[in-house]
C-alpha positions as CSV (number, residue, x, y, z in Angstrom):
1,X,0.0,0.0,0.0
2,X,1.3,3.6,-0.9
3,X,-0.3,6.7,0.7
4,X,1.1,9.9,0.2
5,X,-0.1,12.2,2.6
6,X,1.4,14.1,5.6
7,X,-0.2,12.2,8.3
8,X,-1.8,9.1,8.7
9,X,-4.4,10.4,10.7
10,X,-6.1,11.9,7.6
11,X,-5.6,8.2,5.6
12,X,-7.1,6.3,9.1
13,X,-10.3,5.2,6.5
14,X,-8.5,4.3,3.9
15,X,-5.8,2.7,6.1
16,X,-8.3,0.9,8.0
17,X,-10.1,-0.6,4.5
18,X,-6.9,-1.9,3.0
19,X,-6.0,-3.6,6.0
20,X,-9.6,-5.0,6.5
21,X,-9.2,-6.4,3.0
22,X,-5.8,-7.5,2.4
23,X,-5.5,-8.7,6.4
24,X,-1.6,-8.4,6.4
25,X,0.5,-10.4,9.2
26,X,2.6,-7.2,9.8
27,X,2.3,-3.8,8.6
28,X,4.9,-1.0,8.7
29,X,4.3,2.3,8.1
30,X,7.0,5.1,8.1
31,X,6.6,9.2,7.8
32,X,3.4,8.8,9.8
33,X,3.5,12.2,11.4
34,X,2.6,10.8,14.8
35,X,4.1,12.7,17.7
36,X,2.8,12.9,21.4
37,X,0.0,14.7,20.3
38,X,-1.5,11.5,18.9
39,X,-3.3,9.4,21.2
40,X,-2.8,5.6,20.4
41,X,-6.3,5.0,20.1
42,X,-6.4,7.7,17.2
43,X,-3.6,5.0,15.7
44,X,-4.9,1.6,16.1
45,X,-6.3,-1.0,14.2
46,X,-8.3,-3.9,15.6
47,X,-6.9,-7.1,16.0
48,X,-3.2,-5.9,15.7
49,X,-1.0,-4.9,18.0
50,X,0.2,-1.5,17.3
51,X,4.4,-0.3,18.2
52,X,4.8,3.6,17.6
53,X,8.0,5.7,18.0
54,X,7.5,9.4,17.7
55,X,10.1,12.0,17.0
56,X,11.4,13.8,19.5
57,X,9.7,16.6,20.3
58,X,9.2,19.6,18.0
59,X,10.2,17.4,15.1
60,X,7.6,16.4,12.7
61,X,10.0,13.7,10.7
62,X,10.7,10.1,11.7
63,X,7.2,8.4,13.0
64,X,7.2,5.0,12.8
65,X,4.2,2.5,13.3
66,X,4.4,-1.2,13.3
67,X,1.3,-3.4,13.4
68,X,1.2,-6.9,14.4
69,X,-1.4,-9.5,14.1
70,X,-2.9,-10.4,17.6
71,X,-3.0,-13.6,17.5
72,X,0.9,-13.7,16.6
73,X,1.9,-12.3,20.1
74,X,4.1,-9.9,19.4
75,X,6.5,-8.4,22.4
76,X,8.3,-4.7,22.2
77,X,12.0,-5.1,22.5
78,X,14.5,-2.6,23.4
79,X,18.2,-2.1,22.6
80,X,20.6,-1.8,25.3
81,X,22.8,0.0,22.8
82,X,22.3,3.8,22.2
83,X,22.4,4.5,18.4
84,X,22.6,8.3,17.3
């Protein structure tokens, strides 16, 4: 799926009927324009597990979502390297 827009948020329809058709395992999404402004309930999809990672504050570039199937239980892991 390719959506050009500046935010996900504005796409959540049309994000929400491709997934309910093609029913991907895993969905990444990148340039989402999520930032701690955006509540996870604005972002998720039933039945998937949703993983964000905003930008740090003030910047609008660098949003990341991941979706995971539910019933694939998925777990959040974190680095104990620090990358720049």
């Amino acid at each position: 799926m390719n959506v050009n827009a500046q935010s996900i948020i504005n796409k959540s329809d049309l994000l929400t009927a491709t997934v309910y058709d093609l029913k991907p395992d895993i969905l990444g999404i990148t340039k989402s324009w999520a930032n701690v402004n955006v509540l996870d309930s604005e972002l998720a999809l039933e039945g998937y597990q949703m993983f964000r990672c905003d930008p740090p504050s003030g910047n609008r570039h660098g949003a990341v979502l991941l979706y995971v199937k539910s019933s694939l239980a998925s777990i959040e892991f974190h680095t104990k390297s620090k990358y720049n």
